[in-house]
N, C-alpha and C positions, 0 to 999 in steps of 0.2 A: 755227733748227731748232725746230718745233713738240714742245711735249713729249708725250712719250710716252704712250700710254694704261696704266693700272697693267698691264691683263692683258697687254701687249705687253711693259713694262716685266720680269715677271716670265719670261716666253719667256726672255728671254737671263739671268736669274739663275741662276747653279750653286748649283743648289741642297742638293744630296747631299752636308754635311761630315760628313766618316767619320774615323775611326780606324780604322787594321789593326791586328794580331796582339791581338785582345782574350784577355785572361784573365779568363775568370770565375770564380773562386778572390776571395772576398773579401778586399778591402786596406783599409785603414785610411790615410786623409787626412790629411797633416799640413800643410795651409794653410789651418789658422786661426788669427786672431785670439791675439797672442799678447804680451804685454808690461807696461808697471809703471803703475798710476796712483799719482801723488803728492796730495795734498790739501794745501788750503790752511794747514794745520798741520804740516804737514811728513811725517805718516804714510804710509806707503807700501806698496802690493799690490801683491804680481805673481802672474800666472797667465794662461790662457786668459782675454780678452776676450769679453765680446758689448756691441754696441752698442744698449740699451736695447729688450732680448728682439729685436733684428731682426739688423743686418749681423754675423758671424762669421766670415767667411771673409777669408782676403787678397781674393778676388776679388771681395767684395762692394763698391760704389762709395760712396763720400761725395759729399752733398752740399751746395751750400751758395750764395752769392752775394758776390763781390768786392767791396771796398769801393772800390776805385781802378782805377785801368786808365793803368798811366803812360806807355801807347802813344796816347793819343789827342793828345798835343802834337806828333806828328810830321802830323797832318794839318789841320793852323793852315794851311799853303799852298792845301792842297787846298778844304778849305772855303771860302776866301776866292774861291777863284776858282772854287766850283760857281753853279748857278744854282737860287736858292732862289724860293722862291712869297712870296706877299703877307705873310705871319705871321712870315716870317724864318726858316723851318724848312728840315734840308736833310733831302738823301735818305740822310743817314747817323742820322738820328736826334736830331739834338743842336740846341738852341734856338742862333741867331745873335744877335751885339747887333753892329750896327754895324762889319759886317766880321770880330769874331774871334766865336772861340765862348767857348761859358763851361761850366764843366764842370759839365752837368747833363746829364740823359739819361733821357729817355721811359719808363714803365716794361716796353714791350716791348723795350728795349736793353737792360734791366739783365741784365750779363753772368754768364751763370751756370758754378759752378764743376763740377766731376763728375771726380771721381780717384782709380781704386782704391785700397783701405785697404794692399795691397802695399807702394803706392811711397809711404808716408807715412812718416815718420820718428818724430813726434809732433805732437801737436794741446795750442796751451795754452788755456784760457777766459781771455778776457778779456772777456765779459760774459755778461750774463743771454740772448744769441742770437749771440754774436760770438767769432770765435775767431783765432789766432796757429796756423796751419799749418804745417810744416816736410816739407819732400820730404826723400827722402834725401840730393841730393845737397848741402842746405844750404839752398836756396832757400825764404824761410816770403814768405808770403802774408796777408793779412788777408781774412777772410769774413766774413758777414754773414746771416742766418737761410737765405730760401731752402727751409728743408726742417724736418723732424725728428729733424735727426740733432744740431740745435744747442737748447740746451736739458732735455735728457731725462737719465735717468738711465743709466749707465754700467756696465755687469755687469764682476765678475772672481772669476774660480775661485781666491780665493787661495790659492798651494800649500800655508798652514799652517793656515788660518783657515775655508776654505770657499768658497762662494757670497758676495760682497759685490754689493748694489744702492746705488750713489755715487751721491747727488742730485749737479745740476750747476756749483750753489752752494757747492758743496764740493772741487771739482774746482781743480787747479792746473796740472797738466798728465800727458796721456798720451802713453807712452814707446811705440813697438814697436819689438820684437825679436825674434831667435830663442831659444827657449829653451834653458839648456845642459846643463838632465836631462832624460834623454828613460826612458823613456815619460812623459805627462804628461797629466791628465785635461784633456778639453774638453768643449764642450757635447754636444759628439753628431757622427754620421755626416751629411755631403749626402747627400741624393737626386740620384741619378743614373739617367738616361735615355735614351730615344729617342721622340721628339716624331714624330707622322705630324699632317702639316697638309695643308692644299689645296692648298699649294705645295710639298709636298716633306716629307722626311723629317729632321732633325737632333740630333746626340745630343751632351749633353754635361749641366753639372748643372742643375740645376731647384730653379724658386723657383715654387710655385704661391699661383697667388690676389693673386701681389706678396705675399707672406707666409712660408707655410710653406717650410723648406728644408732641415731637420732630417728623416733616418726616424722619429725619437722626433715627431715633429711628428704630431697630428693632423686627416685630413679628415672632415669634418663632415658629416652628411647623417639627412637622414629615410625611411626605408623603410617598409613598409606593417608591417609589426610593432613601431613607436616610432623613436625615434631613433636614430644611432648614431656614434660615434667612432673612427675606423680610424689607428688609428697607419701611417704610411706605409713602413713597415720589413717589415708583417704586406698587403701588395698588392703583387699583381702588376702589374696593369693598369688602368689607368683608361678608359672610353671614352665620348665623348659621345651620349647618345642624345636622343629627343624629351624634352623638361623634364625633364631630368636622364641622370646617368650610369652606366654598368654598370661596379663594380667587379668584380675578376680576383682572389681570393685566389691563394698559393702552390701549394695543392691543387687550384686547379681550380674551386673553389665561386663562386659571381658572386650576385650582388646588386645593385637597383639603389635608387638613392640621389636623394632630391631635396627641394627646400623651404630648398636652404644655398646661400651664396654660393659656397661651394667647387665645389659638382656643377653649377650652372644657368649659363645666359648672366650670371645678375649675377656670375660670376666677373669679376675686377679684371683678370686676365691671367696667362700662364702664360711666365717667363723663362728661358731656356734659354743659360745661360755654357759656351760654346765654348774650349776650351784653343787660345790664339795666335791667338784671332778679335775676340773681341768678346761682346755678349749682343744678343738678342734676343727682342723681349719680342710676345707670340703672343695676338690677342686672342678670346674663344672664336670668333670667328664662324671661323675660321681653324682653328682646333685641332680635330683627330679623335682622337687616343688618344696617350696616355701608356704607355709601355712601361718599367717601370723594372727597371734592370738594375745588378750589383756595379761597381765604378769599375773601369777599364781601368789595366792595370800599368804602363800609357806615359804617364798623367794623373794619378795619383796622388800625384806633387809638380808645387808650380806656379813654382817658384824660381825657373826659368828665365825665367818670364816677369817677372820684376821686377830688372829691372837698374837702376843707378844713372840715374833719370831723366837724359836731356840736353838741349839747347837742341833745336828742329825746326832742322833744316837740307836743304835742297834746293833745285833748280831752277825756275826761273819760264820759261819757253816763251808768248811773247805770239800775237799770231793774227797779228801782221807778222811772227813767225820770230824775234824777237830773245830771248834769253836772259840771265837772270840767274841767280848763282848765288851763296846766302848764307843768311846766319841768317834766317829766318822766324816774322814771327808770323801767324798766318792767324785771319781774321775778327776783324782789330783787338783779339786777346785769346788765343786760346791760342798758347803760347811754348815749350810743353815736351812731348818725347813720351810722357809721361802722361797730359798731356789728354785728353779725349773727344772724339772726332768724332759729331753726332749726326746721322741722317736718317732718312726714311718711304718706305714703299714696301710701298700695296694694305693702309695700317692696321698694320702689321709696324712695330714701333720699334727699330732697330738703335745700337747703342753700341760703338765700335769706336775703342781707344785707336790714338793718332796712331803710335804704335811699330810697329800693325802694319801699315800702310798702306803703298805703295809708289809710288801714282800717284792723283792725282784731275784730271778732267778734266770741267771742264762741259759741258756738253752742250745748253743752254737756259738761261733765266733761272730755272726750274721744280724743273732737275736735276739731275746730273753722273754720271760713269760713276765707280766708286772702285773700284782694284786693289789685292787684299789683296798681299801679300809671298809669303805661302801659295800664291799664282797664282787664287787664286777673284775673280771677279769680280758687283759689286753696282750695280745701277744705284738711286740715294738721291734724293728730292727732300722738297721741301717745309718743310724745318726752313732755320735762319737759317746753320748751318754748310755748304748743298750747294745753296743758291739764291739766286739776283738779292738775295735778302733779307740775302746776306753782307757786312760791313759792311767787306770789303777784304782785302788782303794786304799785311803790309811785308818788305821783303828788304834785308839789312842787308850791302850786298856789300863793304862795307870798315869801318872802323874808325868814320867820321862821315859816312858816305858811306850812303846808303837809296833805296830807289824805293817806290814805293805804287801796286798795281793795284787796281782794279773787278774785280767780278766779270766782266763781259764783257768786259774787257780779255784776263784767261786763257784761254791755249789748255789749257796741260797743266801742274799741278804735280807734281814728282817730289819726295818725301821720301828723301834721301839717307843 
């Protein structure tokens, strides 16, 4: 089946995710960032988290790179009996000697990590870019740079002492939890929205610029009488116009703004976190206005969405009808519905934890049709998770007992 063209692609995307009975009466957010850093001397903080001035939220993602992958020795069979080209290379990525492979791997294979701060338990350093991860349910992991989020320095409000900034070399390991005095200071309010793009409308919180995410946060810009600074708590509206944007005060008053990367097409992109969906991350050429609005009384905790990670488990549906049904790892690497599922669709970067998905079904080598749980339907291509570029499925239908699909092998997988 030919793939899809993006503007066809988006015809069948439901695009209108809404919340009913909103209250506008402002609430106060209590999912952030929240738990004890130890230090290598045995000192210890506790308070609201920020991850070195950026992630604060449970809902904000870590990131990072795996150091191992102890799913690749279940396709020693497989490789041996693909059909490799002249250099010994096959089509999963990984250098051949002589029949077996050797564990090395391309650095477009290297498997990347992404897991909301939710479902973490704690994170230890163990080195200068390297770290010891812990899900809730027990399961730690080893990562490896990847990002910014390894290396940097560590914020916490602590409840006696204040604002601490923890170099990383210092760091022994970070705990989260719930806190058990409530009220309790943290950084500040999300921004909270409703995004109008060329595809549609979507409301949930807002990370602008890939940056700002705080109302205490400031957007930046130049106006014809100097510079200026707008805290995002003091706007109502953002809109894009020709080289730059007309902000919306509360009153009614507007100004427009330009010469920042915040107002201009050099914006980075503008990320919009859906409660029970996923984020998606809006690049300007897509983006028409920003509407922000008080947090909705049905969104105001995110607890629900953070259950004790579990293994993936579902059904395999081949295109001969036969069925499997077992533990899953899909794309030779993620194993837990935590993970992230990543795919593209008309330049739109969607991130949609495996917990909430209910069905994916390829569709080409290009792209696959994926069924939120919610009932909203997304059609993804182009990333190594939702195309030909997927580096497999294992299904683990009994105790020593496994099968291994292609991605063209799948009809339809079901997340059970």
């Amino acid at each position: 089946m030919k793939y899809l063209s993006k503007a066809l692609v988006f015809f069948f995307l439901v695009i209108n995710f809404q919340f009913g009975g909103l209250n506008l009466n402002a609430q106060s957010y209590n999912c952030y960032l929240y738990g004890s850093i130890t230090t290598v001397d045995g000192d210890v903080y506790e308070g609201p988290i920020r991850w070195n001035d950026e992630e604060v939220f449970l809902t904000d993602v870590f990131n990072s790179e795996k150091i191992e992958n102890p799913y690749l020795k279940y396709l020693d069979k497989e490789i041996r009996d693909d059909k490799y080209n002249g250099k010994g290379k096959s089509r999963y990525g990984f250098e051949v000697s002589r029949g077996n492979y050797r564990d090395v791997q391309y650095a477009k294979y290297i498997r990347k990590f992404e897991c909301r701060f939710g479902d973490i338990a704690s994170i230890s350093v163990t080195g200068e870019k390297s770290v010891n991860l812990e899900l809730k349910t027990g399961k730690f992991i080893n990562l490896s740079g990847g990002s910014n989020d390894l290396g940097n320095k560590v914020w916490v409000l602590d409840n006696e002492l204040g604002l601490m900034k923890i170099d990383w070399n210092r760091i022994d390991v970070v705990n989260f939890f719930r806190p058990s005095i409530k009220p309790v200071e943290n950084f500040g309010e999300p921004i909270y929205g409703k995004i109008t793009s060329t595809i549609g409308e979507f409301e949930g919180f807002i990370q602008w610029d890939h940056d700002e995410r705080l109302l205490r946060d400031k957007l930046d810009g130049w106006s014809r009488d100097g510079d200026i600074s707008i805290p995002f708590s003091k706007i109502s509206k953002i809109q894009k116009i020709e080289r730059g944007s007309r902000i919306t005060l509360p009153s009614g008053r507007q100004l427009e703004l330009k010469s920042s990367n915040d107002v201009t097409r050099n914006n980075r992109g503008i990320i919009v976190t859906i409660p029970e969906v996923g984020r998606i991350d809006f690049t300007w050429e897509h983006f028409l206005s920003l509407e922000l609005m008080p947090i909705p009384q049905n969104v105001v905790t995110c607890f629900s969405e953070f259950k004790d990670s579990d293994r993936l488990y579902g059904k395999i549906t081949t295109h001969n009808d036969k069925t499997y049904e077992g533990v899953i790892v899909y794309d030779l690497d993620e194993a837990m519905d935590s993970e992230i599922l990543n795919g593209l669709n008309d330049k739109l970067d969607f991130s949609i934890p495996f917990r909430n998905i209910k069905k994916i079904e390829p569709k080409s080598y290009n792209y696959c049709l994926v069924e939120l749980k919610n009932g909203e339907n997304l059609f993804l291509g182009d990333k190594t998770d939702v195309s030909g570029k997927n580096l497999g499925i294992l299904i683990f239908t009994g105790s020593e007992e496994f099968q291994f699909f292609k991605w063209e092998d799948v009809k339809v997988l079901e997340i059970l």
